[in-house]
N, C-alpha and C positions, 0 to 999 in steps of 0.2 A: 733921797737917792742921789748918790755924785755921778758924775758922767761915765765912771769904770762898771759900777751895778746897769747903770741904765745900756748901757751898748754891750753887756752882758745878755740883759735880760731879754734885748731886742735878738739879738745873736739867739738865744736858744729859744725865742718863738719861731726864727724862721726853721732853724735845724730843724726843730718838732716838727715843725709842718710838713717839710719835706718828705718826712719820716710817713706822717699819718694821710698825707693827703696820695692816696693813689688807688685804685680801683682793688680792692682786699674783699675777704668774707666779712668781717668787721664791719667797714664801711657800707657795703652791698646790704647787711642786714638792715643795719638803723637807717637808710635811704628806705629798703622796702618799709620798715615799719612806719618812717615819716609820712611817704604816700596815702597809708592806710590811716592815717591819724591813729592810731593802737598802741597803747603802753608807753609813748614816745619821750615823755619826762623819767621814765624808769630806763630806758634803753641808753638815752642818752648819760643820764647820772650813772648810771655802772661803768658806760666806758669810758665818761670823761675822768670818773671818780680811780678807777681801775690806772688809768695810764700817771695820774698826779702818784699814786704809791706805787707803781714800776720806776717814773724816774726818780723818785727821791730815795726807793733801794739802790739806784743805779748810783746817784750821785754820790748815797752814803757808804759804795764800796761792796756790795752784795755782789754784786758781778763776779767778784774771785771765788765766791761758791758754785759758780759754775761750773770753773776751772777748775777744782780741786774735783770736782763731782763728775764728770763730762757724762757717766748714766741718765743723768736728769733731762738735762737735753735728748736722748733717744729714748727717754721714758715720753716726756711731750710730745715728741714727733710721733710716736705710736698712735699715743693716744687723740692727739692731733687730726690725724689722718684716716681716721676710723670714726671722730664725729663730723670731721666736713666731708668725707665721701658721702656718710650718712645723710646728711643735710642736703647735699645736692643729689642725692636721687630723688628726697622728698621734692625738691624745687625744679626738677624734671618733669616729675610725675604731673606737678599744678601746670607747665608749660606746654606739657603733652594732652592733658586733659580741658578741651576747653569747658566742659559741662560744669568743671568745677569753681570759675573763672565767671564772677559779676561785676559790670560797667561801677558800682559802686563802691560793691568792700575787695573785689579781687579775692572774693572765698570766706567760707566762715572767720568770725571772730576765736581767736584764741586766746585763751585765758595767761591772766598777769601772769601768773607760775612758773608756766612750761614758756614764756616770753622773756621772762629774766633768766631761767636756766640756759637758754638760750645762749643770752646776749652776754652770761656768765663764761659760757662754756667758749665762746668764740673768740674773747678778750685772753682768759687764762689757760687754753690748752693748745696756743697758739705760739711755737716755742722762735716767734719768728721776733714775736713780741716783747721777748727776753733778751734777744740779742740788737734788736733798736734800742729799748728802750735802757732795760740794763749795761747792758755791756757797751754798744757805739757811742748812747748818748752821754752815759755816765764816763765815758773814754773823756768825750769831748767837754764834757762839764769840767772835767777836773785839769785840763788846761787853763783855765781861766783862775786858778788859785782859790784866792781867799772869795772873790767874786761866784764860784761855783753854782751856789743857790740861788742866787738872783738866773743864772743861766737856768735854771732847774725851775724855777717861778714862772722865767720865759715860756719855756716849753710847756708847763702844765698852762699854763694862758694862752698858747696856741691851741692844746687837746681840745680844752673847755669851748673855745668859740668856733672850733670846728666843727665837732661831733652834735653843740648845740644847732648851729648852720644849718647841715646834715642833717638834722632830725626835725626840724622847726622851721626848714628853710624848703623844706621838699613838697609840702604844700603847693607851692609853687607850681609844680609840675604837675599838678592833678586836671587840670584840663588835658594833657596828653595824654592820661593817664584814664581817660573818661571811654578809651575803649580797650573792650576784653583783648585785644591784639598785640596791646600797648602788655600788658601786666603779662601776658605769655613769652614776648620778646624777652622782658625783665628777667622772668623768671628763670629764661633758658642763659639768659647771660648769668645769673648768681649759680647756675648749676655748674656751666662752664670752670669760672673763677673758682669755683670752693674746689671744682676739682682736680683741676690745676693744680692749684696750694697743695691740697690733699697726697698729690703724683710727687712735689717738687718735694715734700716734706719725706716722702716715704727714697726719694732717689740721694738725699740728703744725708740717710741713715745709713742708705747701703755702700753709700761714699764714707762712709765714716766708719 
């Protein structure tokens, strides 16, 4: 690697990062599922694996189907906005209810299935995720010329060790986490967030 790829590559882990590191339903999900130890090597591999082929459509120019398409985008945000309102009344409901809330799992176990659909749904119907990842980052990839990919390596090598952090690093926190008050506060913060998203995606449409 000569010094043009490597200060490439470095350059598009921090972009990525910027991008991915900030308080999202995304993030919120795979923190809560890290806490609970539950599915955590699934959650993480879908979105780390999920955002490596967003930006390498971005880089490879997919982005101009969006433009040509701009439906697509207010097809997402629909649909968007209709699973994370959904989601955050479920993560109300567990905030509001302490009976359902244990010092140990923070609530029954849920099965692999409906935990990947999940973490399916919050990665790709998230049309916020298009416009980072396709369209800003692939903007800015393709400044960097011939070098582009090594930018695009960068950034998927920030996703990877974040979302792994994130999900493997949240352990961590489970002494705070060791009372039911702690996993109520959590929950009423992921209700908030999703439905925020949910507001901004739907005021995003009517602006459009």
């Amino acid at each position: 690697m000569d010094q043009t790829a490597l200060l490439a590559a470095l350059a598009g882990m921090g972009f990525g990062l910027s991008l991915i590191v900030a308080i999202g339903a995304q993030n919120a999900f795979v923190l809560r599922q890290g806490l609970r130890g539950e599915h955590v090597l699934a959650v993480v591999l879908i979105c780390a694996i999920s955002d490596v082929v967003l930006i390498a459509l971005g880089i490879a120019g997919i982005g101009s189907l969006l433009d040509l398409a701009p439906w697509l985008l207010d097809t997402m945000r629909i649909g968007g906005a209709a699973f994370l309102l959904t989601y955050a009344v479920i993560a109300g409901r567990r905030a509001l209810n302490p009976g359902e809330l244990d010092a140990e799992t923070a609530g029954a176990a849920t099965p692999l299935w409906p935990t990947v659909m999940t973490a399916v749904a919050l990665t790709w119907l998230n049309p916020h995720v298009y416009l980072d990842t396709i369209l800003l980052l692939g903007s800015v990839a393709g400044t960097h010329g011939d070098a582009r990919w090594w930018f695009g390596l960068g950034a998927a090598t920030g996703s990877i060790v974040w979302f792994s952090a994130l999900g493997f690093g949240a352990r961590l926190l489970r002494p705070l986490f060791a009372r039911p008050m702690a996993w109520r506060v959590l929950d009423a913060l992921i209700a908030v967030v999703m439905a925020a998203i949910a507001l901004s995606l739907l005021h995003g449409l009517m602006e459009g």
